[in-house]
RODO-2510 file (C-alpha; in nm, 4 decimals, decimal comma):
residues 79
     n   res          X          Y          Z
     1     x    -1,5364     1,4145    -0,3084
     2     x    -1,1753     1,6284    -0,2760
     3     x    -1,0146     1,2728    -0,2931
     4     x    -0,6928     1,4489    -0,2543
     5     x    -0,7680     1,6060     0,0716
     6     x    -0,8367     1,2512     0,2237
     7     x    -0,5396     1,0983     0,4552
     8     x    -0,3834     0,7410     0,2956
     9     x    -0,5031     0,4444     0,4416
    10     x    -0,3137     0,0870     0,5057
    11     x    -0,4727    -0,2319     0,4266
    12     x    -0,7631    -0,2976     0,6805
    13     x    -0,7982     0,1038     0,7728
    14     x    -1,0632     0,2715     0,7172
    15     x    -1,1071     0,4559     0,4061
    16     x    -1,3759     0,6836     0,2180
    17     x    -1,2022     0,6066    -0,1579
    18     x    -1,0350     0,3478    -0,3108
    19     x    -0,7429     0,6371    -0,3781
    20     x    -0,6705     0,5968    -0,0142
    21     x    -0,5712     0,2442    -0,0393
    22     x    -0,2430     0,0691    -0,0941
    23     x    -0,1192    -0,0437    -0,4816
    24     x    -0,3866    -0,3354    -0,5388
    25     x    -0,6129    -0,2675    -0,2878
    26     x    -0,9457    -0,0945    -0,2818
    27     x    -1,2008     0,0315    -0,0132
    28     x    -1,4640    -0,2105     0,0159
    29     x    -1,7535    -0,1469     0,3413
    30     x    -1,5476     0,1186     0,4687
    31     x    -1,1683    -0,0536     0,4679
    32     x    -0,9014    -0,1026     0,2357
    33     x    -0,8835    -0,4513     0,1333
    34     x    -0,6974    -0,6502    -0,1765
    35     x    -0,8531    -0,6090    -0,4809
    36     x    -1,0270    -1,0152    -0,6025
    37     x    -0,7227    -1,2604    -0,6781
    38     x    -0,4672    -1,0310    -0,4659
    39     x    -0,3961    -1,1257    -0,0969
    40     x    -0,2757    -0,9947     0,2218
    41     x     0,0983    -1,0252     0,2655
    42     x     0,3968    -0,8987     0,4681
    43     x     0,6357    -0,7093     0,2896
    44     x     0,9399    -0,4837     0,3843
    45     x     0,7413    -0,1687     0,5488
    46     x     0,3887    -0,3894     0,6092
    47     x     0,1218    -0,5399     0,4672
    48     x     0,0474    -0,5839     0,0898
    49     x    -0,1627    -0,7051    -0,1300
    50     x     0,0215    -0,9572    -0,3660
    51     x    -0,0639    -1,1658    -0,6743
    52     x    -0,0204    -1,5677    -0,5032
    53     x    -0,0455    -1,6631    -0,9054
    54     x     0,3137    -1,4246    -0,8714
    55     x     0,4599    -1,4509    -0,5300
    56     x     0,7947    -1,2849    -0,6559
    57     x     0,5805    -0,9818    -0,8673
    58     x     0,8842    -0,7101    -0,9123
    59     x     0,6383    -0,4285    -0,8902
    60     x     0,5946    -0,5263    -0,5346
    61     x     0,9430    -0,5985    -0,4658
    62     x     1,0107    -0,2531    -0,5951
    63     x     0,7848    -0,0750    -0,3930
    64     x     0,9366    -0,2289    -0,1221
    65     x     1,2658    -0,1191    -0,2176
    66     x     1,1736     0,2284    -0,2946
    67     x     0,9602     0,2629     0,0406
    68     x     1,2832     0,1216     0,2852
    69     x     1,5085     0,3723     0,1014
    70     x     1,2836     0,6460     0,0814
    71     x     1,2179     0,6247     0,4522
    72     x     1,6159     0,6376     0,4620
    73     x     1,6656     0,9369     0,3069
    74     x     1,3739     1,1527     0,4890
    75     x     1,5332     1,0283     0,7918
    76     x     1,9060     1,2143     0,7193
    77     x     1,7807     1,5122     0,5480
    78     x     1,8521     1,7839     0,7872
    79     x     1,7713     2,1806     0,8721
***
């Protein structure tokens, strides 16, 4: 499978591949859930799957970070 023709998938959307799936997550029966001893959380731009062992984990805070920026800065580029 061409995994990098396939569209990325948010938690609980359907997937074909686990490469579709969020940081954490993998596609179990057909949706992208959290991976065993990660859970569902909301997080600046959705849900994520989080470490409750490591509430504040600073790879997900990052990610968070980079997504709100990043969605900042496709929003102002121009023609």
């Amino acid at each position: 499978m061409a995994d990098k023709c396939l569209v990325k998938s948010s938690l609980g959307d359907r997937c074909l591949s686990s490469k579709q799936c969020p940081e954490f997550a993998e596609c179990r029966f057909g949706l992208c859930q959290c991976q065993c001893g990660y859970k569902q959380s909301s997080f600046i731009g959705g849900l994520r799957c989080s470490n409750p062992d490591d509430p504040l984990n600073i790879n997900t805070f990052l990610n968070g970070v980079e997504q709100l920026f990043g969605q900042k800065q496709r929003a102002f580029s121009g023609p």
